[in-house]
N, C-alpha and C positions, 0 to 999 in steps of 0.2 A: 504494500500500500504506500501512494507516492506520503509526504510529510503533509499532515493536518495541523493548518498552526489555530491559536488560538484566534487570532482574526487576522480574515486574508483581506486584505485592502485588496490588491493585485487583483483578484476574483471579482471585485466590488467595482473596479472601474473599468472591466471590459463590457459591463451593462451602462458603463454610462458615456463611455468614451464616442459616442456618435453627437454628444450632447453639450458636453462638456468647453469641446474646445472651441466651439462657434459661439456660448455663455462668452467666455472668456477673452476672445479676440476681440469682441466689441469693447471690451473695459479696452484692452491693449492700443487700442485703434484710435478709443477716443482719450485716453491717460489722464481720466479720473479716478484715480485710484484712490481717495480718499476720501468716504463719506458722498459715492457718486452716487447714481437713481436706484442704482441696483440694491444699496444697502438698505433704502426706506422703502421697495419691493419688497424684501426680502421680511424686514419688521412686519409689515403689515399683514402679510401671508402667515405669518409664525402666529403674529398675535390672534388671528383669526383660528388657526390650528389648535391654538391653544386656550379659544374660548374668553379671552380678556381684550381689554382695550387698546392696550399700548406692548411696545415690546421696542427695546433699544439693544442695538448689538453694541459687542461690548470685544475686546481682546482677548479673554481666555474666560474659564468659566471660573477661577479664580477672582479676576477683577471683578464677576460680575457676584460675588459675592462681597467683596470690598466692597462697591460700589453700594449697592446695596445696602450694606452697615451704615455708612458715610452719610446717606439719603435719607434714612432712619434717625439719623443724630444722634450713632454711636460714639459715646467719646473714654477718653481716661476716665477707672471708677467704674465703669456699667460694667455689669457681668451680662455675659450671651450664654445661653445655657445648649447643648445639643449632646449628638450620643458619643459614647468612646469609639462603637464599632463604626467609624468611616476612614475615607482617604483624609489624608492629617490638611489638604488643601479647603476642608468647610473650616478648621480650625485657624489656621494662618490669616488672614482679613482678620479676626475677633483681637489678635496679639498685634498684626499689625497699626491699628486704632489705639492702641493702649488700653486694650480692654481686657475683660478677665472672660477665659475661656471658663464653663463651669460642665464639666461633661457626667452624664449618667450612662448606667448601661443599659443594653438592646432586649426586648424583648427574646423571649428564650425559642419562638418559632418562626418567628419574621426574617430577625437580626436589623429591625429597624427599633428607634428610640421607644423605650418601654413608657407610657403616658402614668403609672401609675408612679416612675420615680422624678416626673415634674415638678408634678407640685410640692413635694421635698424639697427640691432643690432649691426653690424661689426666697428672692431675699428684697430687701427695699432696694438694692444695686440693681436686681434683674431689669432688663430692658427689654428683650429680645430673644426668643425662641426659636430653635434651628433646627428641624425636623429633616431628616435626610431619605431622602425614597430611596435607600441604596439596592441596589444591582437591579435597579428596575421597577421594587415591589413598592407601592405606596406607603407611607406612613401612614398610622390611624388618626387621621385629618378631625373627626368628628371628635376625638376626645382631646385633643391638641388646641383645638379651636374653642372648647369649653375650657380649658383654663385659660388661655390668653384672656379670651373675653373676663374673666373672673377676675384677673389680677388684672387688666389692663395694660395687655404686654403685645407688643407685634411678633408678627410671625413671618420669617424668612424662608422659603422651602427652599432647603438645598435640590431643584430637579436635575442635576447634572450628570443622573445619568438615568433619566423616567422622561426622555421624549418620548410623548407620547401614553404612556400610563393614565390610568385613571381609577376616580373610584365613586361608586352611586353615580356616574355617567360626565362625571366633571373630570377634566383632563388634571395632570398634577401641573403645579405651578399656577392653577386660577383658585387656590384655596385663601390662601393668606394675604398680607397686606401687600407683598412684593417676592418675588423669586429669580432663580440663578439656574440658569442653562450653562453646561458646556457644549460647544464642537471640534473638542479633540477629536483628531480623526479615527479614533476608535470604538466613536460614542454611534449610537443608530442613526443618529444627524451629527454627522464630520464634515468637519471645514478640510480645506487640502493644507492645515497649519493648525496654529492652533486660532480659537475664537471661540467668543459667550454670547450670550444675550441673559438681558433682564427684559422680564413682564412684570406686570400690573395693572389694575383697575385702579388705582390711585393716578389721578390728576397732578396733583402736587409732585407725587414722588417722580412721576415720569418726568415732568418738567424738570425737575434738580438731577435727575439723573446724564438725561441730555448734556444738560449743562457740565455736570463734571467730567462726563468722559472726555470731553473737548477744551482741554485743557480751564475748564472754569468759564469757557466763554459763552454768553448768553446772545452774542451777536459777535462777527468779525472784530476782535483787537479789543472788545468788551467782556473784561473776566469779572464778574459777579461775584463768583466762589472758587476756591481753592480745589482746583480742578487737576484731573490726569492726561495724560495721555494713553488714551484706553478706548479705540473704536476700532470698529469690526471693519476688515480692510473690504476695499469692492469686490476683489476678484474673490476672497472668501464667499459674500453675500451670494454672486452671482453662481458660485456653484454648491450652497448650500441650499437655493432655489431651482436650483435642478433636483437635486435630492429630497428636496422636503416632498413633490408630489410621488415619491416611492415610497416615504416611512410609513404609510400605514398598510400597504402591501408587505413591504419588511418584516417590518414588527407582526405579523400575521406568520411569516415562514417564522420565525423567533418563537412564535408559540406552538407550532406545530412538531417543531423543532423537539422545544421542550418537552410537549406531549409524548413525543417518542423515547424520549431520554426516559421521561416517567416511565413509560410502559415498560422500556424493554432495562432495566436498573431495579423497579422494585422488586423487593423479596431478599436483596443482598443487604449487607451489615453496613448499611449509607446512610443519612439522614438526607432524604432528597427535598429541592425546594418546592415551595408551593405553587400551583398552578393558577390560572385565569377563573375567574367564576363569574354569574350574573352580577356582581358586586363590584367584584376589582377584574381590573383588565390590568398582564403584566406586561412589559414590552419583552421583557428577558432579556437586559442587557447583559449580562452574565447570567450565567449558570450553574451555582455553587451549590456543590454535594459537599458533607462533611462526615470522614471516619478517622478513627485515633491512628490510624494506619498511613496517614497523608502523605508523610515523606517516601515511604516505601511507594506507594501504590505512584506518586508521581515518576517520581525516577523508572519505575516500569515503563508507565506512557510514554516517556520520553525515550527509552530503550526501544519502543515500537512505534515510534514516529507522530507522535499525538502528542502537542505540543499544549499540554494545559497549562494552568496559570494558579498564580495564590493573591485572591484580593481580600484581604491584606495581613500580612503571617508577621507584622509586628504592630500591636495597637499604638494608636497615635501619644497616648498618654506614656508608653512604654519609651518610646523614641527618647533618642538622647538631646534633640534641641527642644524636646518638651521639659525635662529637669525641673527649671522656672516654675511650674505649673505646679511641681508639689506632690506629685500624683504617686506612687507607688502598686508595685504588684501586689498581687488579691485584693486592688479598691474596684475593679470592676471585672467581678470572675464568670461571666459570660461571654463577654467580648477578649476576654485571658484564654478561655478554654475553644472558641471556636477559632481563634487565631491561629491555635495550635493542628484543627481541623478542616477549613476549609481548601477547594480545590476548584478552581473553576474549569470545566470542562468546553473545548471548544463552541464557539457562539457564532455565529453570521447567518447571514439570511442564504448565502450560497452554497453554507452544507448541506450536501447530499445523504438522503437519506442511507445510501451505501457506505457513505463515511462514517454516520452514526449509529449504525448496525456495528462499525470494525472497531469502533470505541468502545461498545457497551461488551461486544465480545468480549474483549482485551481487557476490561475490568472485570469480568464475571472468572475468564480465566485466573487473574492475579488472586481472587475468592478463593478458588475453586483449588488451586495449588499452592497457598499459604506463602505465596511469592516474599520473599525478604530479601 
């Protein structure tokens, strides 16, 4: 079997490549590459996709959690509260601000922020709520949004990696006051770079947002506020509007995908993740199985040409530029103990069902012959 990586870009733009470079040639042709038609195309499509008013592209999906915070009137002194189990980039904006990162752990079947250890955490510093849809799966929005409103706290949803998700029929990122897209290119909407966007039904905040990505300026040579340089480049826009009219087709092989993984995996000693229901819709941007066996069973895959992946085998609190933070091992022992467990299993919308038949073999055998 030829090598199965964990995402084939390469696979992904022989569907697009008839498309692609005639988007593209027009930016080249006309050399506005900064902030050109294509970018507020692109916004308005997204924000439409995703059910809200406004939508501003942003640099990375980083920034557009910065951005975000900044828009909020995060400052020195506020604490942001979200989960241990994410990529350490929801946390970095909350440190960069001079704010106090305050993290909880994951629900013990999701691996999204557990709502019952919020309202714990809340202090008269709290500002701000960070709910992460990580590897696709929504956070539980409806009890999230009952404490915000309680305490009078805003709510940022990290969706950077839930294009597309949703839950009771609302897409993720049209829950709260404001949210954070990425289009890394390995996200289900990839930029050919990196790039973000922020949404919101807030007025105001889209307005301030605008504003600071563009270096503070509210008009040409008019800096209003202390601004970045943080916009979504054209030739990004223009071919992430190529792809946006395929992610719901994607996202579609992504769950069929998954279905398959489900059917032909359960009965073996995995904890598989959970699937699409009338309720919640996933996109399956990963597809993380977890057995105490992980390092062995990867090194196998990798021995037979199945390139999985670990998101993320060290918690962010554990990290050595987190220190500052305070945090120590066993303060959060479900996001300690799946760390040690999880295993992402190939994801793209261009695996073949033959490919994932040769994967679920190859872990059934590694079972089945006590592989070490």
């Amino acid at each position: 079997m030829k090598a199965i990586q964990l995402v084939d870009l390469q696979r992904q733009y022989k569907t697009l490549k008839k498309d692609i470079p005639s988007a593209v040639n027009k930016i080249l042709a006309k050399g506005n590459f900064i902030l050109g038609e294509e970018v507020a195309d692109f916004e308005k499509n997204f924000a439409k996709y995703c059910g809200v008013k406004h939508c501003i592209g942003v640099a990375s999906g980083t920034d557009a959690l910065l951005l975000s915070l900044r828009a909020l009137g995060t400052a020195p002194g506020d604490e942001v509260i979200t989960v241990a189990n994410t990529f350490i980039a929801t946390v970095l904006p909350i440190i960069y601000l001079g704010a106090k990162p305050v993290l909880v752990d994951c629900d013990s079947d999701t691996y999204q922020i557990d709502p019952k250890l919020i309202e714990k955490a809340i202090t008269r510093k709290t500002k701000v709520i960070i709910p992460v849809h990580l590897y696709g799966t929504p956070a539980s929005m409806k009890a999230i949004l009952k404490i915000a409103k309680k305490h009078k706290l805003y709510i940022l949803e990290d969706a950077c990696q839930a294009h597309g998700s949703s839950l009771a029929g609302k897409k993720c990122g049209s829950f709260g006051d404001i949210a954070a897209f990425s289009f890394y290119p390995g996200k289900n909407l990839g930029a050919a770079g990196d790039g973000g966007a922020i949404v919101t039904n807030n007025d105001l905040l889209a307005n301030n947002v605008r504003i600071i990505r563009n270096v503070g300026q509210a008009a040409k040579y008019k800096h209003d506020l202390i601004g970045y340089n943080s916009r979504l480049d054209t030739v990004h826009a223009a071919y992430l509007n190529v792809k946006l009219k395929k992610l719901e087709r994607w996202n579609a092989q992504r769950r069929r995908i998954a279905k398959l993984y489900h059917d032909l995996l359960t009965g073996l000693p995995l904890f598989l993740p959970p699937l699409s229901d009338k309720m919640r819709i996933l996109n399956h941007h990963l597809y993380v199985i977890r057995t105490e066996r992980r390092d062995e069973l990867l090194n196998f895959l990798h021995q037979n040409n199945i390139f999985a992946g670990m998101h993320y085998p060290i918690p962010v609190h554990l990290q050595k530029s987190m220190e500052g933070l305070k945090y120590t091992n066993g303060d959060f022992p479900l996001t300690e103990k799946y760390a040690n467990e999880i295993l992402s299993l190939p994801m793209f919308p261009e695996l073949t069902k033959k490919e994932v038949m040769y994967i679920c073999r190859k872990i059934k055998e590694f079972f089945k012959n006590g592989k070490t």
